[in-house]
C-alpha positions as CSV (number, residue, x, y, z in Angstrom):
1,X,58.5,41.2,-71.9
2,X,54.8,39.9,-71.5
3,X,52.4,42.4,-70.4
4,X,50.4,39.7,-68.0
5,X,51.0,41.4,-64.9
6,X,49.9,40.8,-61.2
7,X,48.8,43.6,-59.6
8,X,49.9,44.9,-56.1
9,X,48.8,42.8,-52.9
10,X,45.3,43.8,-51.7
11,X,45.0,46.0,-48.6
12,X,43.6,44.0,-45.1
13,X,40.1,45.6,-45.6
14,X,38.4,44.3,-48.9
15,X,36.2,47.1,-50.4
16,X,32.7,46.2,-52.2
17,X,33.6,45.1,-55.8
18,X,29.6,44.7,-56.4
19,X,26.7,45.9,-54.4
20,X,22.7,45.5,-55.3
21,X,20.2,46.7,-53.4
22,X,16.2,46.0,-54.3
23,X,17.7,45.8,-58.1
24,X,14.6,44.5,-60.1
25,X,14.5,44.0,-64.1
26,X,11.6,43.1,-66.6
27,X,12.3,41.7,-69.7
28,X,9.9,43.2,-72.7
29,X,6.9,41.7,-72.9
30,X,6.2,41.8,-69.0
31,X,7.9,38.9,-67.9
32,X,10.0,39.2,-64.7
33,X,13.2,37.7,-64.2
34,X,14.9,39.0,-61.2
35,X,12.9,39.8,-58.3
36,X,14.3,43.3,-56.0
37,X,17.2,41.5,-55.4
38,X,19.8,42.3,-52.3
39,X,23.6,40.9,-52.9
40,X,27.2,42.2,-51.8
41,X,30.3,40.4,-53.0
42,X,33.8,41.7,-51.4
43,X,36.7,42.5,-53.6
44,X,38.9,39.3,-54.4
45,X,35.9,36.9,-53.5
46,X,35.0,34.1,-55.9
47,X,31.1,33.3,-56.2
48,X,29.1,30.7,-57.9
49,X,25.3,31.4,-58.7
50,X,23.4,28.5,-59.5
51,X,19.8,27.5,-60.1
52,X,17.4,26.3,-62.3
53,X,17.4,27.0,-66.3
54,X,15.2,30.6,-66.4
55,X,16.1,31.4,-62.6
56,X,18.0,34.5,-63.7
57,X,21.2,33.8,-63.4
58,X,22.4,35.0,-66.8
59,X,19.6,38.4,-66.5
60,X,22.0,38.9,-62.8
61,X,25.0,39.1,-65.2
62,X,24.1,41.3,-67.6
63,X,22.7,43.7,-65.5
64,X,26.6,42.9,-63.3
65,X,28.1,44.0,-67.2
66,X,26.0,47.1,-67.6
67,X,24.6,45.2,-70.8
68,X,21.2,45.5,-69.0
69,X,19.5,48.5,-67.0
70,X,17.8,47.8,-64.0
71,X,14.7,48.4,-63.6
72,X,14.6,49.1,-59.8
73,X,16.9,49.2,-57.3
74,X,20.7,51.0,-56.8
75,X,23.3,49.2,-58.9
76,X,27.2,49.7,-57.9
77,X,30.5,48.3,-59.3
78,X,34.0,49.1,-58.1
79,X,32.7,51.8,-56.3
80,X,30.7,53.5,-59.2
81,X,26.9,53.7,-60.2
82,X,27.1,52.5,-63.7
83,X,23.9,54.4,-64.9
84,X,24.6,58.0,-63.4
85,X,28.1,57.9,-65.2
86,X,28.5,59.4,-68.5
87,X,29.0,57.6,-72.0
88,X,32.6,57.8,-71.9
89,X,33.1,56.9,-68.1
90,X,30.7,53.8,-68.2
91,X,32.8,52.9,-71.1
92,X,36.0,53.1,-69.1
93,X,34.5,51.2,-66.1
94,X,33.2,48.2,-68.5
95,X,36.7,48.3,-69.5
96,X,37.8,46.7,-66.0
97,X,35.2,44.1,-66.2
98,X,36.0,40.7,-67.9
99,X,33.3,38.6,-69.5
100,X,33.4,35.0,-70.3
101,X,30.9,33.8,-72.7
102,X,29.3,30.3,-72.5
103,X,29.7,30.7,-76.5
104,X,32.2,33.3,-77.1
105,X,31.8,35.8,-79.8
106,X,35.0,34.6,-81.7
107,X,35.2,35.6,-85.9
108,X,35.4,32.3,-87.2
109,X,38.5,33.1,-89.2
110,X,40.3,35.5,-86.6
111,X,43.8,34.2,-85.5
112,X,43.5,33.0,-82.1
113,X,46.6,35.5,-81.0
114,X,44.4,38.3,-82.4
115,X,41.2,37.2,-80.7
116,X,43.3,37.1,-77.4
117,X,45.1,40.2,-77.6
118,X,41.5,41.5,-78.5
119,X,40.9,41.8,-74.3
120,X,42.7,45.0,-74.3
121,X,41.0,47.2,-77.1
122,X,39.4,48.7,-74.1
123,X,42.7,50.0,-72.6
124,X,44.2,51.0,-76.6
125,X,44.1,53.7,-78.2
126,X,42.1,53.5,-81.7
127,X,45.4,53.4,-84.0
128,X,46.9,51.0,-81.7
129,X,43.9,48.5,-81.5
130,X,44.0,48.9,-85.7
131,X,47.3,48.1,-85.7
132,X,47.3,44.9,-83.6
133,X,44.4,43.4,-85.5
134,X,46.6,43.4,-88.8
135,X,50.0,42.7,-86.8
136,X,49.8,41.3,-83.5
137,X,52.0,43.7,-81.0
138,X,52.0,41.6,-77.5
139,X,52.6,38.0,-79.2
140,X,54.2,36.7,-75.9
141,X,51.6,38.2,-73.6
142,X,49.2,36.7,-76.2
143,X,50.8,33.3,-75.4
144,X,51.3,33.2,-71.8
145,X,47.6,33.7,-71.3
146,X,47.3,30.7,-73.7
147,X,49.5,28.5,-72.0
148,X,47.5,28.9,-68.8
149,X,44.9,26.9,-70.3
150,X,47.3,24.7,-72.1
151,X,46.6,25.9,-75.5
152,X,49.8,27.8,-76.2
153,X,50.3,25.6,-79.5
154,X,47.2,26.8,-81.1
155,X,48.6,30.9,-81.1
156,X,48.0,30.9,-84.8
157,X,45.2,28.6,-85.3
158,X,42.0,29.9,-86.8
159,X,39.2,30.6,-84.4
160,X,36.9,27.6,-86.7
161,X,39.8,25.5,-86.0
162,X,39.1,24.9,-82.4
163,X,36.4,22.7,-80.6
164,X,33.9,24.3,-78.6
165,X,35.6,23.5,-75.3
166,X,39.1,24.9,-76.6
167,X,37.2,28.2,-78.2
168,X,36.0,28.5,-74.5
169,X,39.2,28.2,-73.1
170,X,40.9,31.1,-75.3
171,X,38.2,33.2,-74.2
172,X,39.6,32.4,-70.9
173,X,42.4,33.6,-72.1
174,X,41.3,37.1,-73.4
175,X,40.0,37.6,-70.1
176,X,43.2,36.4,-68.2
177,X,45.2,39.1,-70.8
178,X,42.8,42.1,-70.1
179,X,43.3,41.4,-66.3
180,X,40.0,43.2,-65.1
181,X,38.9,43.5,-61.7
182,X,36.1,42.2,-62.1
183,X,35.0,38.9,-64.2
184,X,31.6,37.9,-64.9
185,X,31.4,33.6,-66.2
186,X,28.5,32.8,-68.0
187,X,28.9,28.6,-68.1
188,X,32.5,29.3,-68.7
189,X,33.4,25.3,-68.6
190,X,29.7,24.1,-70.8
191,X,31.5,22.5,-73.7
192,X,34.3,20.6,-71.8
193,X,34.4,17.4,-70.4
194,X,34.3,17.0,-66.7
195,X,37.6,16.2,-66.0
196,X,39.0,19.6,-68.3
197,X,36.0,21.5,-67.0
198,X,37.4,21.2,-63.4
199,X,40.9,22.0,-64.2
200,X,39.6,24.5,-65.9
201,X,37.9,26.4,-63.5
202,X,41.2,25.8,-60.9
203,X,43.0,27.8,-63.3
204,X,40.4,30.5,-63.3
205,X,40.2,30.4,-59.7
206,X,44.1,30.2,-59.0
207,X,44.3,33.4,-61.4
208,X,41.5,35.5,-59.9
209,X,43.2,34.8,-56.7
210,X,47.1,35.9,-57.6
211,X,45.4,39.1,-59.1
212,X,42.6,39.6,-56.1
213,X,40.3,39.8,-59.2
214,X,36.6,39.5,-58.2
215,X,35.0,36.1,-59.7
216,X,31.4,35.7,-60.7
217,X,30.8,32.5,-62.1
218,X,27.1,31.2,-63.2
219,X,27.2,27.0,-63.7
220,X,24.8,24.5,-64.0
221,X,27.4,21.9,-62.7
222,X,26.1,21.9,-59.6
223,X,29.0,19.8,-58.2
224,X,32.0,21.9,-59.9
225,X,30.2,25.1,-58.0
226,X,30.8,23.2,-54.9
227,X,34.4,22.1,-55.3
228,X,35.9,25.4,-57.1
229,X,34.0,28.2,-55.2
230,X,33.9,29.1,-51.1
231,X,30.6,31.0,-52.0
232,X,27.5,29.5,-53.7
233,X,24.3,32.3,-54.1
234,X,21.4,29.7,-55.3
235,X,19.2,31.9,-57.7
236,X,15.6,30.3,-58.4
237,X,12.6,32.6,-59.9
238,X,14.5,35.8,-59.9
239,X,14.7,35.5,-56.3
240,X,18.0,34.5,-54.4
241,X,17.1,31.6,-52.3
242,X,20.4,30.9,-50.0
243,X,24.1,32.7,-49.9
244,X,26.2,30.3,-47.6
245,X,29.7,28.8,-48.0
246,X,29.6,25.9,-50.0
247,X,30.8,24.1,-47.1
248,X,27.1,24.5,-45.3
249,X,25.4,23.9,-48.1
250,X,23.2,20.4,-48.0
251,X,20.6,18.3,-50.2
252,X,17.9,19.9,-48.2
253,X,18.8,23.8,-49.9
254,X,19.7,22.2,-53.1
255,X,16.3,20.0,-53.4
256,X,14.1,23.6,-53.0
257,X,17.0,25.1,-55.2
258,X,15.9,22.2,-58.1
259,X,12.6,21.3,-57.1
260,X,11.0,19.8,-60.0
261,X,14.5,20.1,-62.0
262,X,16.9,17.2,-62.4
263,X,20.5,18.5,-60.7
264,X,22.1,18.5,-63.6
265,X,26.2,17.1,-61.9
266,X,28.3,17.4,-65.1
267,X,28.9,20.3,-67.0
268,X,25.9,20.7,-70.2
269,X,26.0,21.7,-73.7
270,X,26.1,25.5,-74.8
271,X,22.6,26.6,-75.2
272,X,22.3,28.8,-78.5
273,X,19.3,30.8,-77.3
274,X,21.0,32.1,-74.1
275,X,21.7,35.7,-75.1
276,X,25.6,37.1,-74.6
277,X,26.8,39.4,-72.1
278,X,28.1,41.4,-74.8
279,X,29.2,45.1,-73.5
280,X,28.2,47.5,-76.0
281,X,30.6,50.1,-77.0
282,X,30.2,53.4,-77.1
């Protein structure tokens, strides 16, 4: 039996899944990048952040994946202060968060079912996370989180097999397979056309939604924020400029959101300097 599972409904009171208050962070060299910022997202809400290129919005989710310390400021995720937590119980927390890289760090020759089933090392026991990277042990689970993205034929493929948009989609899939309660997207849909990107992101919204998963989701595509996510935090100079309901957002926000930027309205090629939100383990 496939070990995708949804999890029980949520309660009628939706706890905190992420709170910031006054959280600052200065990257070496002096330069600052987000700016005492104030933010509280609910548990089971789905968020797009958007802004201009250098605004902050991939510093935000690092600091969100405890790859990144604050500077200043309290930091809380699922009702824990990551950074007053020891090794091993930070390590278990970063285990219920789900990243999605805009370039996901895939071994060019792993099997795609390996790189899949990879989303639960966290949860495994050492021998049991050996064994499954020589012989797969959840090939069905492995699959039904591929055939969400409609990439179930491809179980066996090599990773250096696969197009840039399709290597994006199975690490959808990884994260739909770990099922965290939390998932951070970093330009999840930047290598797909417009029309995939959008499906694309309904699928990832449709499944954060069965599981009451909290979705952060940083995209240039200013118009597939608007259209896939009830909440839109605009993010511009490490400051957060507006935190409305998409449906009350209007040129006038998005022309200070982009001023002297072109709004970029289709999904843009990966950027190979935008650093990962790799988790470190420890």
């Amino acid at each position: 039996m496939s070990t995708l599972q949804t999890p029980p409904a949520p309660g009628l009171a939706a706890q905190p899944a992420l709170k910031l208050a006054g959280v600052g962070h200065t990257h070496a060299g002096g330069q600052i990048a987000l700016r005492r910022l104030d933010l509280q997202v609910a548990q089971g809400e789905r968020v797009a952040i958007i802004g201009p290129s250098g605004a902050g919005k991939t510093t935000l989710l690092r600091l969100l994946a405890t790859s990144l310390k604050p500077d200043q400021g309290d930091l809380e995720l699922l009702g824990k202060r990551p950074w007053t937590l020891s090794a091993g119980a930070r390590q278990r927390l970063r285990s219920q968060i789900g990243l999605i890289h805009q370039a996901p760090p895939l071994p060019p020759r792993q099997r795609v079912v390996t790189a899949v089933l990879a989303g639960r090392l966290g949860n495994w026991s050492l021998p049991k996370s050996l064994l499954s990277l020589l012989y797969p042990l959840d090939r069905q689970g492995a699959a039904e989180a591929l055939g969400r993205l409609d990439l179930a034929d491809k179980l066996y493929m090599r990773c250096d097999q696969l197009s840039g948009g399709q290597l994006q989609r199975v690490g959808i899939a990884r994260m739909l397979y770990q099922a965290p309660e939390l998932i951070l997207a970093d330009e999840p849909v930047s290598a797909m056309d417009p029309v995939l990107a959008s499906h694309t992101l309904g699928v990832l919204n449709r499944e954060a939604q069965r599981r009451n998963a909290t979705l952060l989701a940083s995209l240039h595509a200013v118009e597939l924020a608007l259209e896939h996510f009830p909440r839109i935090v605009g993010v511009r100079d490490g400051r957060i400029l507006f935190d409305k309901p998409a449906s009350e957002i209007g040129p006038d926000e998005l022309a200070a959101l982009y001023a002297n930027e072109q709004l970029q309205h289709a999904p843009s090629p990966p950027a190979a300097a935008t650093p990962p939100l790799n988790i470190p383990r420890c």
